[in-house]
C-alpha positions in Angstrom: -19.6 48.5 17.5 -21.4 45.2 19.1 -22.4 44.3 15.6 -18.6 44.4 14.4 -17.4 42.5 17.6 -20.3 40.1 17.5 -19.2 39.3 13.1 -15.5 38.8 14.4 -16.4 36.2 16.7 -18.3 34.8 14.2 -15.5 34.5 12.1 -13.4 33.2 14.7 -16.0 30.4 15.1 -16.3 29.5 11.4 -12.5 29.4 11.1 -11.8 27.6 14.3 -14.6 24.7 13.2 -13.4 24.2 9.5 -9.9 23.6 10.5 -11.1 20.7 13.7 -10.2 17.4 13.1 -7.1 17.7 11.2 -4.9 15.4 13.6 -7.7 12.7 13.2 -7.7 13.3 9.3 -3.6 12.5 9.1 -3.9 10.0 11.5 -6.5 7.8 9.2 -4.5 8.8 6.0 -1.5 7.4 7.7 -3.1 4.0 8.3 -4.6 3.7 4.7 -0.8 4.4 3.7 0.2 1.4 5.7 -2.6 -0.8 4.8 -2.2 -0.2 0.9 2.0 -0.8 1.8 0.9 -3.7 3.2 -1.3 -5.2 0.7 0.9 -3.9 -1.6 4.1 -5.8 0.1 2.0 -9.3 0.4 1.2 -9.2 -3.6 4.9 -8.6 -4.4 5.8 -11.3 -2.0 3.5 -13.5 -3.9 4.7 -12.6 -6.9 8.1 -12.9 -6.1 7.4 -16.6 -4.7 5.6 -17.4 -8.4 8.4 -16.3 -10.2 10.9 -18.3 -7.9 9.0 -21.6 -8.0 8.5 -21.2 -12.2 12.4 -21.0 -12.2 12.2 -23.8 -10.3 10.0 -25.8 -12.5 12.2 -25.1 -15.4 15.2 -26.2 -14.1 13.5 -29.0 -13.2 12.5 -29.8 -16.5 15.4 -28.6 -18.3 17.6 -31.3 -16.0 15.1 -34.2 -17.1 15.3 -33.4 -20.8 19.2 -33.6 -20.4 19.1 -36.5 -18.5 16.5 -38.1 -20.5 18.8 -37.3 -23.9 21.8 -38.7 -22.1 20.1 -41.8 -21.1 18.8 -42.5 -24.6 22.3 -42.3 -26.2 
C-alpha cells in the first residue's frame, strides 16, 4: 500500500512539473506576436511611403513632358 501511495505522488509531481511555466510561455509568445506586428507594420509603412513618393515622381515627370511639349509648339 506505501508503494502505491508513494508512485501516485510521484505522478502528481511529474504532472504538476511538466505543466509549470505555461503563463510565462504565453506571455513571451504574446510579445514575439507584437514584435513580428510591429516589424511587420514599419515595413508596410515603408513600403507604402515608396510607393506614394514613385507616384509622386511620375507625376512629376509626366507634368514636365507635357509642359515641355506645350512649350516647344
Amino acid at each position: 500500500m506505501k508503494k502505491l501511495v508513494l508512485m501516485a505522488v510521484a505522478i502528481a509531481a511529474v504532472s504538476f512539473a511538466s505543466c509549470g511555466n505555461k503563463a510565462a510561455d504565453a506571455q513571451k509568445a504574446q510579445q514575439d506576436s507584437i514584435r513580428i506586428a510591429d516589424s511587420i507594420a514599419a515595413v508596410q509603412a515603408v513600403e507604402i511611403e515608396a510607393a506614394a513618393q514613385a507616384e509622386a515622381d511620375t507625376t512629376a515627370t509626366d507634368t514636365l513632358t507635357v509642359t515641355e511639349t506645350v512649350v516647344a509648339e
